[in-house]
C-alpha positions as CSV (number, residue, x, y, z in Angstrom):
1,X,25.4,17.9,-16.5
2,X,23.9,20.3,-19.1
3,X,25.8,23.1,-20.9
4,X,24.7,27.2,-19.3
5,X,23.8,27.2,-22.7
6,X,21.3,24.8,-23.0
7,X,20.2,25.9,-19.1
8,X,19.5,29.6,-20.6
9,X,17.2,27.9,-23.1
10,X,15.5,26.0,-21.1
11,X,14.9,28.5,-18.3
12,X,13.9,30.8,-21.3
13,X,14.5,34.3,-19.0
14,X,17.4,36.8,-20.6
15,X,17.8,38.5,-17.7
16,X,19.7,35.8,-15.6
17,X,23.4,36.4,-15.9
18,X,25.9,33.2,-16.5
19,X,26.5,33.1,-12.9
20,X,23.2,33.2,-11.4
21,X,22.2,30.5,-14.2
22,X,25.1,28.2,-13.2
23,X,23.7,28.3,-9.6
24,X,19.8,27.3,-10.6
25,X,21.6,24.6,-13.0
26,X,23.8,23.2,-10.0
27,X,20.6,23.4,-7.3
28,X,18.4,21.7,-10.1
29,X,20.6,19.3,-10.2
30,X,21.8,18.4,-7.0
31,X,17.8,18.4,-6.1
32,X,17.3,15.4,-8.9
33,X,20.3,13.6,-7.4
34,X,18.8,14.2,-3.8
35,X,15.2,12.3,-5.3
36,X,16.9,9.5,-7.3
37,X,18.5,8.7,-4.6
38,X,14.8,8.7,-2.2
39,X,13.1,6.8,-5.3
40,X,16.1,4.3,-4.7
41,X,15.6,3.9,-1.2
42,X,11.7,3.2,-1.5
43,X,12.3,1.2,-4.1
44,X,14.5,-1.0,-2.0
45,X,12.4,-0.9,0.8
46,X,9.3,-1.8,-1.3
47,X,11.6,-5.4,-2.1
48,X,12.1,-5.8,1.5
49,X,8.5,-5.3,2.4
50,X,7.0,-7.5,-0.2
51,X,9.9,-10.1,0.1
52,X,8.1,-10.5,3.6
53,X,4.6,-10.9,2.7
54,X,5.6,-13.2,0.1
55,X,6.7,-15.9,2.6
56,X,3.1,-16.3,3.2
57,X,1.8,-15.9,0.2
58,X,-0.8,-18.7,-0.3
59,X,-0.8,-20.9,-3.7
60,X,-4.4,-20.3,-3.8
61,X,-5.5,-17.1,-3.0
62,X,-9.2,-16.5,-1.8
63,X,-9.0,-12.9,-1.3
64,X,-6.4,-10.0,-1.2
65,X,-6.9,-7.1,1.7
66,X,-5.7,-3.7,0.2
67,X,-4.6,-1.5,2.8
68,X,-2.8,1.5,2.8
69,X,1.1,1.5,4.1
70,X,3.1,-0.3,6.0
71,X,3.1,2.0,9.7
72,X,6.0,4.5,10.4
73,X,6.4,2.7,13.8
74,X,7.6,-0.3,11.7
75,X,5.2,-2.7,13.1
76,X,4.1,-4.7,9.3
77,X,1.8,-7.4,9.8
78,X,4.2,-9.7,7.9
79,X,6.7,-9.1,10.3
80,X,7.4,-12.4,11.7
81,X,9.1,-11.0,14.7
82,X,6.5,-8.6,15.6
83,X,3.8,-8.3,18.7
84,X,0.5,-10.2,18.3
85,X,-1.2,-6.8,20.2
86,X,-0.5,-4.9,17.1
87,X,-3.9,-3.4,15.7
88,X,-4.2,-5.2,12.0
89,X,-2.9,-8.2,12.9
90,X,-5.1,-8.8,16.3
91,X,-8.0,-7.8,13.7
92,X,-7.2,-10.4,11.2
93,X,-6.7,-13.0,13.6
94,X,-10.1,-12.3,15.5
95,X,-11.5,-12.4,12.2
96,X,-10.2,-16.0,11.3
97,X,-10.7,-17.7,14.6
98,X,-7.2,-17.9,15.5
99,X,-5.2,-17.3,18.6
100,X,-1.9,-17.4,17.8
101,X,1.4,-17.8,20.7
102,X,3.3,-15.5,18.0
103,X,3.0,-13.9,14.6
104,X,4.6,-16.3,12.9
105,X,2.1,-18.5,13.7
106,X,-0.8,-16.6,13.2
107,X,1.0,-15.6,9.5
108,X,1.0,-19.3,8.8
109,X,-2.8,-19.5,9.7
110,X,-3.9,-16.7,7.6
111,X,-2.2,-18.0,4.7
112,X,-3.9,-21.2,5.4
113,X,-7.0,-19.6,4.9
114,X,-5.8,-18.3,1.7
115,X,-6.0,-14.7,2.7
116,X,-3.2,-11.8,1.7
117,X,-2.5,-8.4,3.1
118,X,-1.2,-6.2,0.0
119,X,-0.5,-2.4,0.6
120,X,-1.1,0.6,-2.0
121,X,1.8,1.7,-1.3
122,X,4.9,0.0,0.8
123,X,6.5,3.8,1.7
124,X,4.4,4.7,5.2
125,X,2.5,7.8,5.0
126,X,0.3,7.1,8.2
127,X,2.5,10.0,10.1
128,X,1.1,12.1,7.2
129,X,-1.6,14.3,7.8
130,X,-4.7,13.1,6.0
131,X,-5.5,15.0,2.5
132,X,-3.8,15.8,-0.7
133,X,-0.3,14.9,0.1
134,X,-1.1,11.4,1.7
135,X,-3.5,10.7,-0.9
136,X,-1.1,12.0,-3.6
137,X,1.7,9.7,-1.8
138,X,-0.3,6.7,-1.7
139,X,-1.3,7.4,-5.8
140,X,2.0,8.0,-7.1
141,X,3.1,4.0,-6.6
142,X,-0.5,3.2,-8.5
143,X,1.1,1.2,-10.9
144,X,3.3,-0.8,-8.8
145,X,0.0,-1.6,-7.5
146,X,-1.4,-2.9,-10.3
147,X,2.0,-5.0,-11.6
148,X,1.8,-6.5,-8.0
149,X,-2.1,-7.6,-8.1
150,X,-1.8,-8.6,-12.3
151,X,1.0,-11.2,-10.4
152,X,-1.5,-12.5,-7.4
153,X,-4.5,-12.3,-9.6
154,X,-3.6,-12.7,-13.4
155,X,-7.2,-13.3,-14.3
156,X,-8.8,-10.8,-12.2
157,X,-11.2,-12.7,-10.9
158,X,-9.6,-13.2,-6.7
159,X,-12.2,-10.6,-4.4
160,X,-10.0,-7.4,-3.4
161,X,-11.4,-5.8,-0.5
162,X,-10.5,-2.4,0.4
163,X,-9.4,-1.4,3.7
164,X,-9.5,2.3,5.0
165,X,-11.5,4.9,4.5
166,X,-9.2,7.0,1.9
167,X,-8.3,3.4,0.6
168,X,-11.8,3.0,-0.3
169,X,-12.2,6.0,-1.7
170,X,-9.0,6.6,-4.1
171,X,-8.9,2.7,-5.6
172,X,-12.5,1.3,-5.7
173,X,-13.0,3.1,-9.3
174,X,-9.3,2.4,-10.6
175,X,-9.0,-0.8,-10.1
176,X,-12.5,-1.6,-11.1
177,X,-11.7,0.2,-14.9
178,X,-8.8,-2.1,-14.9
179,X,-11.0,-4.6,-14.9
180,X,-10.3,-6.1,-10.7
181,X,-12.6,-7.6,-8.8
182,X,-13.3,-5.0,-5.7
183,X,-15.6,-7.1,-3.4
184,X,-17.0,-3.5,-1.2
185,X,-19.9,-2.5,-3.4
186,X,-19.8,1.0,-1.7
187,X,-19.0,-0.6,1.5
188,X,-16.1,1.6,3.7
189,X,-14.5,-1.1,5.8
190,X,-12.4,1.2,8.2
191,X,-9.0,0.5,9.8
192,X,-9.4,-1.6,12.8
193,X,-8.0,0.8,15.5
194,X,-8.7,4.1,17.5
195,X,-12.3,2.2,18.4
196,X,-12.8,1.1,14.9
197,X,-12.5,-2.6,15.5
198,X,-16.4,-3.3,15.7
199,X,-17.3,-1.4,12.8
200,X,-14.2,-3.3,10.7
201,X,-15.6,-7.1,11.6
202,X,-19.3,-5.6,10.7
203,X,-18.4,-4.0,7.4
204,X,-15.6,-6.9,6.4
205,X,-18.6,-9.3,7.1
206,X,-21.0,-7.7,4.9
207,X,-18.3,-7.6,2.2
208,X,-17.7,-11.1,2.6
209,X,-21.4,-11.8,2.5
210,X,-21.6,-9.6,-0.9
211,X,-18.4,-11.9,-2.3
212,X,-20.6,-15.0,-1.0
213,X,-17.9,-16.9,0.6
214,X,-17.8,-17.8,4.3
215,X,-15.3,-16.7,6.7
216,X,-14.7,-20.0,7.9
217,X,-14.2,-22.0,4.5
């Protein structure tokens, strides 16, 4: 912990007296211990998250989904254990062709097709109001982004398609400086929920279509 000394400095305010610097120093303080220990905890739970997907991570991958978070509620779509009603993953699976008896199956099958779900961020922020905070939220893990896509695409050259709305719109320019291969052309692809799901196939098809590979192949 730093000296009052050195916190008088670098509050720079003569008026505070030793004591009421010594309280700022210890709230500051225990307020940085408070976020390394949150950045800790995401940080773990980022591992857990991706340690997940990567079970179905396909050797050849044909194109990577960027979506937002993984839900408060818990319910990932690499969660083997999970219901096949679930919103994403009955979307995906309607867009493959597949019916599966369980997730795990269905997993298998859309890492057959060499597809992968990969999320800007792995901390859920859906329960966050949409705006500056959620975007900021989803932003501040940007990089991780990027180390995580330079290690599924190391040439660049694998079709990222952007899913969500505020997806779209925060990461289509990014990621296309950094030189990534964003497959929407200006096309929003929406979540497929809250009566969404016809306008997802419609606008994932057209994407598709842009890419020029077939669903099916």
């Amino acid at each position: 912990m730093i000296s009052i000394e050195r916190a008088k400095k670098l509050l720079n305010n003569p008026d505070l007296t030793d004591a009421q610097v010594e309280k700022i120093r210890d709230e500051m303080a225990m307020m940085a211990a408070l976020m390394y220990d949150q950045y800790a905890e995401e940080r773990k739970q980022h591992k857990e998250y991706v340690a997940k997907r990567n079970k179905y991570k396909p050797e050849n991958i044909k194109a990577i989904f960027i979506l937002e978070s993984p839900p408060k509620s818990g319910k990932y779509f690499y969660d083997p254990e999970g219901e096949t009603t679930e919103p994403l993953f009955k979307a995906m699976m309607e867009l493959i062709g597949c019916k599966p008896v369980g997730k795990a199956s269905g997993l298998a099958e859309f890492a057959k097709k060499r597809f992968i779900i990969v999320d800007a961020t792995y901390t859920p922020v859906n329960h966050h109001k949409e705006g500056k905070y959620r975007d900021g939220a989803i932003m501040v893990w940007y990089k991780s982004l990027l180390k995580d896509l330079d290690i599924l695409t190391p040439d660049k050259k694998v079709p990222i398609i952007l899913v969500k709305a505020n997806i779209c719109r925060l990461l289509a320019v990014p990621l296309k400086s950094a030189g990534f291969n964003v497959a929407n052309n200006g096309i929003t692809v929406p979540f497929p929920a809250t009566g969404q799901q016809g306008k997802f196939r419609k606008q994932i098809a057209l994407v598709f279509e842009n890419a020029g590979f077939s669903l099916k192949s």
